[in-house]
C-alpha positions as CSV (number, residue, x, y, z in Angstrom):
1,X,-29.1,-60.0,-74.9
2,X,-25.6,-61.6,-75.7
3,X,-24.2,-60.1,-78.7
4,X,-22.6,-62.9,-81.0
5,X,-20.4,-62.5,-83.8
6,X,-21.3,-64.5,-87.0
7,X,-19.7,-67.5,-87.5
8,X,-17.1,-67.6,-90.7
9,X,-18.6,-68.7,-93.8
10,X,-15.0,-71.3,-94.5
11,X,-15.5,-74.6,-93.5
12,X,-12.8,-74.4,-90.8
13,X,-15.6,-72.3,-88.7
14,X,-18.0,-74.9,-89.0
15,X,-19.3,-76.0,-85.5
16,X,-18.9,-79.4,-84.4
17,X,-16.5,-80.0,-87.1
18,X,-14.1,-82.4,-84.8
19,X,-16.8,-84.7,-84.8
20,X,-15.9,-86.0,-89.1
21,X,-12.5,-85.6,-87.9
22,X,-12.9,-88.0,-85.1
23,X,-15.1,-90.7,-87.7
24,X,-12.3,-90.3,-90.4
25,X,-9.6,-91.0,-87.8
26,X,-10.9,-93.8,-86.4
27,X,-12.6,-95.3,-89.1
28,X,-8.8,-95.5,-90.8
29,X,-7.3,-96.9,-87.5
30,X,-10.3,-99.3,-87.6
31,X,-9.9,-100.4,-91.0
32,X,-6.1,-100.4,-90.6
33,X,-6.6,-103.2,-87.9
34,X,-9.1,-105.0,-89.3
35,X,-7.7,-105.1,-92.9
36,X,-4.0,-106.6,-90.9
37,X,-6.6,-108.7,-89.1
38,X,-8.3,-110.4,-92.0
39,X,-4.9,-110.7,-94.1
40,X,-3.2,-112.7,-91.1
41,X,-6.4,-114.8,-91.4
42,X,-6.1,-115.2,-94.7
43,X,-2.3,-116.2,-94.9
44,X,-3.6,-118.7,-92.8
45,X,-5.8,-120.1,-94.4
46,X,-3.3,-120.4,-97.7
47,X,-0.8,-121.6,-95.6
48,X,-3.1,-124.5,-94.6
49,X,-4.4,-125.1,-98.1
50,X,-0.2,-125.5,-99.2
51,X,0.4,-128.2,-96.1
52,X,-2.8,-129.7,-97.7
53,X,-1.6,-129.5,-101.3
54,X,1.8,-131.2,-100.0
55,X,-0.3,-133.7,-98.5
56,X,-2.2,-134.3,-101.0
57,X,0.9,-134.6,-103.5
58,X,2.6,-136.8,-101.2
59,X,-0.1,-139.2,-101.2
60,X,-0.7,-139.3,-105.1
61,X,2.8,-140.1,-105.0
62,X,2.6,-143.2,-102.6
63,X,-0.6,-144.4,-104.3
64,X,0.4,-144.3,-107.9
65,X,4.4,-145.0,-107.4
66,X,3.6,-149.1,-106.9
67,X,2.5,-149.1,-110.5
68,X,5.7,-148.4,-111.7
69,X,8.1,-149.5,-109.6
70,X,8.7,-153.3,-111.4
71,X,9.1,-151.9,-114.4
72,X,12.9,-150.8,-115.8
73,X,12.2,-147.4,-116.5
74,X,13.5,-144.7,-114.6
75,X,11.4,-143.1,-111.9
76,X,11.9,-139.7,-114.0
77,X,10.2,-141.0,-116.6
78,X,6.8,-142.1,-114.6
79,X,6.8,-139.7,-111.4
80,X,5.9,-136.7,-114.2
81,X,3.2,-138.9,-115.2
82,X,1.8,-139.4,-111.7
83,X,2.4,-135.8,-110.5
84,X,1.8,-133.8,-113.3
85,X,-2.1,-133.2,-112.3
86,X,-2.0,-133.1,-108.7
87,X,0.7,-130.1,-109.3
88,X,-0.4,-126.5,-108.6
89,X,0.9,-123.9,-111.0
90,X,2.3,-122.0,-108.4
91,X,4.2,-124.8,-106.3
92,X,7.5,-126.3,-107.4
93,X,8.7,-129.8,-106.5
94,X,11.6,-131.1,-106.1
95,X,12.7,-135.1,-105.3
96,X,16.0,-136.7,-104.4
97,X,17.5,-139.7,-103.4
98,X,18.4,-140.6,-99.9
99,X,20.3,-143.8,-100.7
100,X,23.2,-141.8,-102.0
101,X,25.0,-138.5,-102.3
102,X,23.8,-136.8,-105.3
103,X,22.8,-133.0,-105.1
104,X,21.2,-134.1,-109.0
105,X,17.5,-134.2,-108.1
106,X,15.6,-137.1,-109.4
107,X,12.6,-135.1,-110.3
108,X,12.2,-131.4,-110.8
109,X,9.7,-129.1,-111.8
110,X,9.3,-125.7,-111.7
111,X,6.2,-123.6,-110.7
112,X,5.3,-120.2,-112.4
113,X,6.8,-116.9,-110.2
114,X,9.2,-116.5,-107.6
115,X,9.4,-119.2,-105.4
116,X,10.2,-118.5,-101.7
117,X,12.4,-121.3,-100.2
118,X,11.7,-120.1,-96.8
119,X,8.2,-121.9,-97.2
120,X,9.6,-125.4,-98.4
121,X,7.9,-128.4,-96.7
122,X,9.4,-131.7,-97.0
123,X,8.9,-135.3,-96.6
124,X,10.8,-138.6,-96.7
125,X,8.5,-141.1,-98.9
126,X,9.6,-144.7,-99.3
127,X,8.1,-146.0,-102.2
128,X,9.3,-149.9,-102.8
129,X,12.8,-149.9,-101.8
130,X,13.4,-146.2,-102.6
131,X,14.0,-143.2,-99.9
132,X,13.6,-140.3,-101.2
133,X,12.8,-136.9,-99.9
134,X,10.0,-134.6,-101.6
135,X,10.1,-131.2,-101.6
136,X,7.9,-128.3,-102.5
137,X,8.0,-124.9,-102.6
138,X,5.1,-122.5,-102.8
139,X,6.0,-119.0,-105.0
140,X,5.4,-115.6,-102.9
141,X,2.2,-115.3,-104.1
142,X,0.4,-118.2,-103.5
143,X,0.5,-117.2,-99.6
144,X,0.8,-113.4,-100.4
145,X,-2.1,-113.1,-103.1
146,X,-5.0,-114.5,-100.4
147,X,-3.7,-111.6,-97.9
148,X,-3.1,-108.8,-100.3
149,X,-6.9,-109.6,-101.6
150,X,-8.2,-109.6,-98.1
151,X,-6.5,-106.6,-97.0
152,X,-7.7,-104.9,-100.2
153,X,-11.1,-105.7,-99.9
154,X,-11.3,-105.1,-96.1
155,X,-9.8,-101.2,-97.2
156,X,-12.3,-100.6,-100.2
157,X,-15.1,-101.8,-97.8
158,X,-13.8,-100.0,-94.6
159,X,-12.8,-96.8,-96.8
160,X,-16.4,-96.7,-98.2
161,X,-18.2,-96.9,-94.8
162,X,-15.0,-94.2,-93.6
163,X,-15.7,-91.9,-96.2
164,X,-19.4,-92.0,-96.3
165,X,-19.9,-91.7,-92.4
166,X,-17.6,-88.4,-92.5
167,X,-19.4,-87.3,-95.3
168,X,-23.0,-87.3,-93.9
169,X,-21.5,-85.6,-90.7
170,X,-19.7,-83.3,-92.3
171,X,-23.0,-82.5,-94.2
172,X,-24.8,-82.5,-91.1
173,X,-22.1,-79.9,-89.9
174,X,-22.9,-77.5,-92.2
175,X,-26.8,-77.6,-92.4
176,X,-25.9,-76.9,-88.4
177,X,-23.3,-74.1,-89.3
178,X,-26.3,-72.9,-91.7
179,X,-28.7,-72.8,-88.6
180,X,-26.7,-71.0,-86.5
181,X,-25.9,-68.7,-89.0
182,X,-30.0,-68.0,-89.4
183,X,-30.1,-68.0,-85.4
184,X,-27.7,-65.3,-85.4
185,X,-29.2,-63.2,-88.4
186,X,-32.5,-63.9,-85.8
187,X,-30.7,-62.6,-83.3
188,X,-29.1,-59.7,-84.6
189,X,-32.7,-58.8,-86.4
190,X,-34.4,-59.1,-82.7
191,X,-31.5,-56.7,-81.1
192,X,-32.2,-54.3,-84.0
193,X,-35.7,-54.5,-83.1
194,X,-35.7,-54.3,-79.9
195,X,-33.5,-51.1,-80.2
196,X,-36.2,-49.2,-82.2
197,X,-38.6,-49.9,-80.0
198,X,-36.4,-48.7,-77.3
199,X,-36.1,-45.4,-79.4
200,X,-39.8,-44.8,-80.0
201,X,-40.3,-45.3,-76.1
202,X,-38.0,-42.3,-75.8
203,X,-39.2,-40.2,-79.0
204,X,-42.9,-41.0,-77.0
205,X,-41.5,-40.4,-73.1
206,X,-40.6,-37.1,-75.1
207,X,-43.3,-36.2,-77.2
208,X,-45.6,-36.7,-74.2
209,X,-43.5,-35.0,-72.2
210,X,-43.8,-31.7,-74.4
211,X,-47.3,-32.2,-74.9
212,X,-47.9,-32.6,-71.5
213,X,-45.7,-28.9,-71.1
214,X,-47.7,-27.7,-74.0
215,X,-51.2,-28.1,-72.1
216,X,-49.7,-27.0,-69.2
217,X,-48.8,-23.6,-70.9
218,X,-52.0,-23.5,-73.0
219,X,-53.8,-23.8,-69.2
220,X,-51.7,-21.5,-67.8
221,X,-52.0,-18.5,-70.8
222,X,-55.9,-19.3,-70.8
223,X,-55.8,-18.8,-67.3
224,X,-53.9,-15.9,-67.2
225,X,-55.4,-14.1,-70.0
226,X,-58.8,-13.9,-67.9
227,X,-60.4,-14.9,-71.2
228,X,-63.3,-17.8,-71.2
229,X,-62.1,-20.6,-74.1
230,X,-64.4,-22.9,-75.8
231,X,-64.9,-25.4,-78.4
232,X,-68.0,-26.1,-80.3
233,X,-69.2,-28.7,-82.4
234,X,-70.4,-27.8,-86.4
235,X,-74.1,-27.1,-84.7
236,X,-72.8,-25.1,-81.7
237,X,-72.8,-27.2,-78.9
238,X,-70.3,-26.6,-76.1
239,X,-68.0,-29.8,-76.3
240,X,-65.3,-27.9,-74.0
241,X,-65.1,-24.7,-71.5
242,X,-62.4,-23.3,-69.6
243,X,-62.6,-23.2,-66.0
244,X,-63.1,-19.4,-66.1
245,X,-66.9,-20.3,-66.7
246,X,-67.3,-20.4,-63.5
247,X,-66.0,-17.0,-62.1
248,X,-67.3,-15.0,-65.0
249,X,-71.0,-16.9,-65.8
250,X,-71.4,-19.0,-62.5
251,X,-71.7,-22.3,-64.1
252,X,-69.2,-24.6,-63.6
253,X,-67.7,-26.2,-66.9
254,X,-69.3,-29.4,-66.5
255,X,-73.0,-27.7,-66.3
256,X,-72.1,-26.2,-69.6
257,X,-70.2,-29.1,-71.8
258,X,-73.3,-30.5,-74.5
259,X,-75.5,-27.0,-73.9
260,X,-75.4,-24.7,-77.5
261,X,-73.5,-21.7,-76.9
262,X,-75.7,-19.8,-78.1
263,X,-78.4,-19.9,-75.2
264,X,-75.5,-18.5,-73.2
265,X,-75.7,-15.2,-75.2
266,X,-78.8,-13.0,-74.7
267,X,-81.7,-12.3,-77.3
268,X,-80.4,-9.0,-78.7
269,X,-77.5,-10.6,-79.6
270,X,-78.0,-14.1,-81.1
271,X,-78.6,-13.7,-84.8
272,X,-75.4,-11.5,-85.1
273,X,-73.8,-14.3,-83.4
274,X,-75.5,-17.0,-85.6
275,X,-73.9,-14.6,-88.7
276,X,-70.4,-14.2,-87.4
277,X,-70.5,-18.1,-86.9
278,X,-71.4,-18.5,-91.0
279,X,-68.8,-16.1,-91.7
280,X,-66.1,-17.9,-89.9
281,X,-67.5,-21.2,-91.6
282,X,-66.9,-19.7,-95.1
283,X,-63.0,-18.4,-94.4
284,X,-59.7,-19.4,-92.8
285,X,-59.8,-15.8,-90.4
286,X,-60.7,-15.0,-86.9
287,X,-64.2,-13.1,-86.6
288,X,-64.6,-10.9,-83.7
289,X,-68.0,-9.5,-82.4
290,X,-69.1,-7.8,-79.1
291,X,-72.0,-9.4,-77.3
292,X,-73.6,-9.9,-73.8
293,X,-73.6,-13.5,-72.2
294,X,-76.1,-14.6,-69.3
295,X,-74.5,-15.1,-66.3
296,X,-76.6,-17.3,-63.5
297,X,-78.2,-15.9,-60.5
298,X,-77.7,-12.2,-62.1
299,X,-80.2,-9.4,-63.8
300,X,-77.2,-7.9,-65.6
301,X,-75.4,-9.7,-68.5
302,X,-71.4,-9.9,-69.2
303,X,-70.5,-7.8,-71.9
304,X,-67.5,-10.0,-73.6
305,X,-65.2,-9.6,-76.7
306,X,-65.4,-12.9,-78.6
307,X,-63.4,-14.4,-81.3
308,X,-64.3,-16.9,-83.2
309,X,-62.7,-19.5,-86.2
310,X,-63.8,-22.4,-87.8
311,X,-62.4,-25.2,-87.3
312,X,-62.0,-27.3,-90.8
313,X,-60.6,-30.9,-91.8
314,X,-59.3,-31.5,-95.6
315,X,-61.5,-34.8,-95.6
316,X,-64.5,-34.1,-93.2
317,X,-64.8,-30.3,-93.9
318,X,-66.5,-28.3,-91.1
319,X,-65.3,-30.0,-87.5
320,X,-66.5,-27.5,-85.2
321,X,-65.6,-23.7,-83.8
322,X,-63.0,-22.5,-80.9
323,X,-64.0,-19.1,-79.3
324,X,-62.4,-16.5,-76.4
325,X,-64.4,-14.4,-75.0
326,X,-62.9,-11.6,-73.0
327,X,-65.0,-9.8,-70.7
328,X,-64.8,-5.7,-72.2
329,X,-64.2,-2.6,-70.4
330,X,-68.1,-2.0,-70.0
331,X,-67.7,-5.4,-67.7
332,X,-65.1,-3.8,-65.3
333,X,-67.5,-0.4,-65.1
């Protein structure tokens, strides 16, 4: 299994983390463009409503001016009087004469803020016999406010949407950094795992191993102590024989598993046998007592030594006996 390292817990390890970078940039260059977009549009559009203001002016001029004209009094009395609401605070006007040299304007007002003479518009009006030439000039912010509120409002809203689309991936970045973190923790957890196991296969390969050796020694020592082995249940019966059943009783070991043991011993010797196995019921020792077994297909029995012990279990109490019994010296005569 690929062995990872854990991600840093700083957000600079964060996976995927170019992907907020890559909203924020370009929602800025976005709303950069768009914002210089909607601010030309809405210069514009000012500029448009000043040639129709002029317009407009120039025409309340023309249709009020006859009025006055055939009266005596001067035109800077009246042309107040016919401009005065069709004026916009912030647009100055200016008229002169053409029918003579005179840098004195006839009429002049002023608007409120700093005007920008590089946006005058003019026209020559003829009202009666007059020729004049009006003038007007919007202030900087009569063009500039309509941009500077359209390029605000584009940033606030563009900003906003900026902001809030980083924000939810950079959230989503971490609930993934948080993931991979519990994948790895996963990961680590399974390799640890996986390892023990690996161990315990090995402590087993082993413990078999020796057990496997052990019975192979315990076969080998029964086998070469010439001694016949057995196990016996709590009642007596034969739950195991060695093979040396066969050379020394002629009964193979399977004839002789679930038989009691003691119909292998002969008459005479049977209650002390039933004794010695109550003896070794009530104590921890080894009992030893000399007896005669029946061997098949023969008159004369086989003297034997055996020795017996019981068998206990803290919980279940009595489990059973094991016995030897070694053939004596009266056997060999």
């Amino acid at each position: 299994m690929e062995n990872r390292s854990a991600p840093g817990a700083g957000p600079l390890f964060w996976p995927a983390l170019w992907i907020p970078i890559v909203i924020l940039i370009t929602g800025l260059i976005t709303t950069a463009l768009t914002a210089n977009l909607q601010a030309g549009q809405a210069r514009q559009l000012a500029d448009a409503r000043y040639r129709a203001q002029h317009q407009a002016i120039v025409n309340q001029l023309l249709a009020n001016a006859p009025t006055y004209l055939d009266s005596e009094t001067p035109p800077a009395s009246w042309l107040p009087v016919i401009l005065g609401d069709a004026l916009p605070d912030q647009l100055g006007l200016r008229i002169d004469t053409l029918q003579r040299h005179s840098k004195i304007p006839i009429l002049q007002l002023q608007a409120e803020g700093h005007l920008d003479p590089t946006l005058a518009l003019r026209t020559e009006i003829q009202p009666g016999n007059h020729h004049w030439m009006l003038t007007t000039v919007p202030t900087s912010a009569l063009l500039g406010k309509a941009a500077d509120q359209a390029r605000s409002r584009t940033w606030m809203v563009g900003l906003a949407l900026t902001l809030a689309a980083a924000g939810l991936a950079l959230l989503l970045c971490r609930r993934l950094h948080g993931q991979h973190r519990r994948i790895l923790e996963l990961e680590r957890r399974d390799q640890g795992a996986d390892q023990r196991i690996n161990n315990l296969q090995v402590e087993k390969t082993i413990l078999r191993q020796a057990l496997n050796d052990s019975e192979e020694r315990s076969r080998d020592l029964v086998t070469l102590s010439g001694a016949l082995i057995a196990e016996l249940d709590d009642h007596g019966v034969i739950g195991f024989i060695s093979a040396q059943s066969a050379s020394l009783l002629e009964q193979a070991p399977a004839d002789l598993t679930g038989q009691p043991f003691p119909d292998l011993v002969t008459p005479p010797f049977r209650d002390n046998f039933q004794r010695t196995l109550e003896a070794a019921r009530h104590d921890n020792q080894a009992h030893r007592i000399d007896l005669d077994l029946t061997v098949r297909n023969r008159e004369a029995p086989l003297p034997v030594a055996v020795r017996i012990r019981a068998l206990k279990d803290p919980v279940h109490g009595l489990m059973g006996y094991r016995l030897s019994a070694t053939p004596t010296a009266r056997a060999s005569d």
